[in-house]
C-alpha positions in Angstrom: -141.6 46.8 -46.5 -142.8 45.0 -49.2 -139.0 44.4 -50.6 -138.6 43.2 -47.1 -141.5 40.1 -47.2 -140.4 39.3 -51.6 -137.2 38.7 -50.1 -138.5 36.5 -47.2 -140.4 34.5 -49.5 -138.2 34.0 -52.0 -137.5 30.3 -53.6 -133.2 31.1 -52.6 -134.0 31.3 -49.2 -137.0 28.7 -48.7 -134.4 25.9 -50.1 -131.7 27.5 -47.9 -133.5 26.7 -45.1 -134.5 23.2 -46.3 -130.7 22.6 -46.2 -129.8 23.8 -43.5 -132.6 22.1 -41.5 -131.5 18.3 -43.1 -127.9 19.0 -42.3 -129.2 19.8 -38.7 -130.7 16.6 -38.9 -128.2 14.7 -40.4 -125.7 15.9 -37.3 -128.1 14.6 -34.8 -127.9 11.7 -36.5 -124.1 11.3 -36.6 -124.1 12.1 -32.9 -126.6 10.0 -31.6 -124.6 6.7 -33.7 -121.5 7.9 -31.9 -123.0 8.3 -28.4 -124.7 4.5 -29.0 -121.2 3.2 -30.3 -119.4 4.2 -28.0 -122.0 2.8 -25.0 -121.7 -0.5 -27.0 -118.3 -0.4 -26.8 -118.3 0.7 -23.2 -120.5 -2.0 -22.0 -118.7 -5.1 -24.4 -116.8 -7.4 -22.3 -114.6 -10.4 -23.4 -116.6 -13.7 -21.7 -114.5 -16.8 -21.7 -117.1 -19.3 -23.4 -115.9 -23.3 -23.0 -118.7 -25.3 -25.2 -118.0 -29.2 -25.3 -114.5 -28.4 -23.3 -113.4 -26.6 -26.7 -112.8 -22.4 -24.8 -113.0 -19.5 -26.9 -113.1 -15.7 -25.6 -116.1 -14.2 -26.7 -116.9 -10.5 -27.0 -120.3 -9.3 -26.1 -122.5 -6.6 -25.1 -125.1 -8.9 -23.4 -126.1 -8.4 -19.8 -126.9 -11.8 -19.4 -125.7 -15.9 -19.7 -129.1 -16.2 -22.4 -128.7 -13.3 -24.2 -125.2 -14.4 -24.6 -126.2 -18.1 -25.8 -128.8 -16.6 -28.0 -125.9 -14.6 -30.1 -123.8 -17.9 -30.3 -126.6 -19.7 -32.6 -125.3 -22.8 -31.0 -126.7 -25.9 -33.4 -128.0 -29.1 -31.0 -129.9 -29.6 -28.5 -128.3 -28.1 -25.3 -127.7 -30.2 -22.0 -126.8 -27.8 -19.8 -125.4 -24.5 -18.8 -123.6 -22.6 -16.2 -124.3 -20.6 -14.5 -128.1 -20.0 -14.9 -128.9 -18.2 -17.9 -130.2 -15.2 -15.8 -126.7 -14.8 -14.7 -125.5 -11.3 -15.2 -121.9 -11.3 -17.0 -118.7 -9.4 -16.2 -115.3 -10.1 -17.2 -114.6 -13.0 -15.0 -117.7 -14.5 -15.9 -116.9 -18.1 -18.0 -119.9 -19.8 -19.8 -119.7 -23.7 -19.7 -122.4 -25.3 -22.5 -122.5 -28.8 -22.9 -124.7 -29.7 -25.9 -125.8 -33.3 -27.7 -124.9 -33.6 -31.2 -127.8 -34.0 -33.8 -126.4 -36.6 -35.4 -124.7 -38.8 -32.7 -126.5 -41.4 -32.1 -127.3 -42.1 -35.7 -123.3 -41.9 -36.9 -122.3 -44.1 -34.3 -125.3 -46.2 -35.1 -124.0 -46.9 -39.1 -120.2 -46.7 -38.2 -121.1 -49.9 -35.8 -123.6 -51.8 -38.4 -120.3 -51.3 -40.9 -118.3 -52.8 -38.5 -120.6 -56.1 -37.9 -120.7 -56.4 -41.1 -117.2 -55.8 -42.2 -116.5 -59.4 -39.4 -119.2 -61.3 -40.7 -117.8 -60.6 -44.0 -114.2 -61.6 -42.7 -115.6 -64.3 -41.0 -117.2 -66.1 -44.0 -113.9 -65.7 -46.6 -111.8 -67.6 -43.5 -114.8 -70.1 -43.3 -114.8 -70.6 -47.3 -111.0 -70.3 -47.2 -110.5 -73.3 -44.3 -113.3 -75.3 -46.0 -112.3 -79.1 -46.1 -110.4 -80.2 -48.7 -110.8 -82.9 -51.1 -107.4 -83.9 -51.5 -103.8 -82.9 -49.6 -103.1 -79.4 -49.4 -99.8 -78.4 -51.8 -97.9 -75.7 -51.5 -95.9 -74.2 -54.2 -95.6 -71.7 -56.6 -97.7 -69.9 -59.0 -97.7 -67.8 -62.2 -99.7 -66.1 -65.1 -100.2 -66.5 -68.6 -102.5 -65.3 -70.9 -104.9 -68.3 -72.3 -108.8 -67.8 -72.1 -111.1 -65.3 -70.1 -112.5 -67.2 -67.2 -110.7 -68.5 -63.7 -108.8 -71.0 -65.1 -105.2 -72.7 -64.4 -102.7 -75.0 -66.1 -102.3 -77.9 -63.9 -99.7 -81.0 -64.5 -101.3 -82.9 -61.1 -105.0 -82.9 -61.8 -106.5 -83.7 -64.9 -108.9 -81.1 -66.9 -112.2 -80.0 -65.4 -110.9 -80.5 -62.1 -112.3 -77.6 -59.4 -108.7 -76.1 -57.2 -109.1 -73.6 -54.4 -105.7 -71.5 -54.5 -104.6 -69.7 -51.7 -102.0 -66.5 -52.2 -99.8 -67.2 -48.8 -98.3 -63.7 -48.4 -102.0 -61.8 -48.7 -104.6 -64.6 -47.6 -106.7 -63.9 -50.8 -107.9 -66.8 -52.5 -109.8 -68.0 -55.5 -111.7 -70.9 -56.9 -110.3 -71.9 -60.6 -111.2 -74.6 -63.1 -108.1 -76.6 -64.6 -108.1 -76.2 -68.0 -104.8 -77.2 -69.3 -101.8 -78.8 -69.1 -98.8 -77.5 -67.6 -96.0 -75.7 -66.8 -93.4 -78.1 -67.6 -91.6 -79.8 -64.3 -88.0 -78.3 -65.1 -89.4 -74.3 -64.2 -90.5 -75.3 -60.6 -93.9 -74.2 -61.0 -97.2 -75.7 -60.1 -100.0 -73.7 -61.3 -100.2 -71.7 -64.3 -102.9 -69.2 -63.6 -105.3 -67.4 -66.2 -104.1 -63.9 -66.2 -107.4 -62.7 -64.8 -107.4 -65.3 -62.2 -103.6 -64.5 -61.3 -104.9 -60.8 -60.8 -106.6 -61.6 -57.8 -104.6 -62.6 -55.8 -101.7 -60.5 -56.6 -100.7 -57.5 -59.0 -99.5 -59.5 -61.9 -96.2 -57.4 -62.3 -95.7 -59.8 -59.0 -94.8 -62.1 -61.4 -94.7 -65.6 -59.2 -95.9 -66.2 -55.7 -96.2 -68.5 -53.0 -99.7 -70.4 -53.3 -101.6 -73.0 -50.9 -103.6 -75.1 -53.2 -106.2 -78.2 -53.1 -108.8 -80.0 -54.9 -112.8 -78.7 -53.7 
């Protein structure tokens, strides 16, 4: 009898029984996960969702149109819905959202200031450019060379110091130089003789010569 209650109480069979209770446990566990897996997966149904007239298929276990919306985190405010959100779902159920961008009204806002002022912008260089001359307006041809810094030209009609608007006639650009020098001689058929940085912007200067519009301002 007394062998019979050392054995019962013995450290072996104490942990034994500690083991076998956890695994016990541990099964229950396993089960119960399975069982609520496989109810999840029972009641998920695919919901054809259409926000912004964009449609996606959707896969859900919500009972509802707002649970639904609630697991799409849907960013922006939201105009409206349909059906009603206490709508229960089912397969044929489809979910239109219509929502209002954050950021709408204030992208559309800067893309139309950029537009104003890209016109007014345009509209002043074609003022400037059809300002009225101070002498006949020559056309002709133009080329570069490389003889001080600023927006200068080489002119055989007007004498130094004199102020030329020069127009480039294939682009439209123009820009205001100072005469500086004399030149290009008559035989090469050319009329201004740009500063190289002058020259540069109205044309890449690989162009080499161009077609100019020019008069005194």
């Amino acid at each position: 009898m007394d062998s019979i209650k050392q054995a019962r109480s013995h450290p072996l069979t104490q942990r034994i029984s500690w083991m076998t209770a956890i695994a016990i446990g541990l099964l229950i566990v396993l089960v119960y996960g399975f069982y609520k897996l496989g109810t999840a997966e029972a009641n998920s149904k695919t919901i054809t969702v259409a926000i912004n007239g964009l449609v996606d298929t959707y896969v859900t276990s919500s009972d509802t149109v707002g649970e639904l919306i609630s697991e799409l985190n849907i960013t922006g405010p939201i105009i409206s819905v349909t059906p009603a959100k206490s709508t229960q779902l089912n397969k044929q159920t489809v979910v239109t959202i219509i929502t209002k961008p954050a950021n709408r009204n204030s992208t559309v806002a800067a893309n139309m200031q950029a537009t104003i002022k890209q016109v007014q912008e345009e509209i002043k260089k074609q003022e400037e450019a059809l300002k009225i001359p101070k002498s006949p307006i020559y056309e002709g041809l133009a080329t570069w060379y490389t003889f001080g810094t600023g927006m200068n030209t080489a002119s055989r009609q007007f004498p130094r110091g004199t102020k030329l608007r020069v127009i480039a006639i294939n682009s439209g650009k123009y820009i205001d130089v100072i005469v500086n020098d004399f030149g290009p001689e008559d035989w090469t058929g050319i009329d201004l003789d740009l500063n190289r940085p002058a020259f540069a912007k109205l044309a890449p200067l690989g162009a080499g010569i161009i077609p100019i519009r020019y008069y005194k301002i």
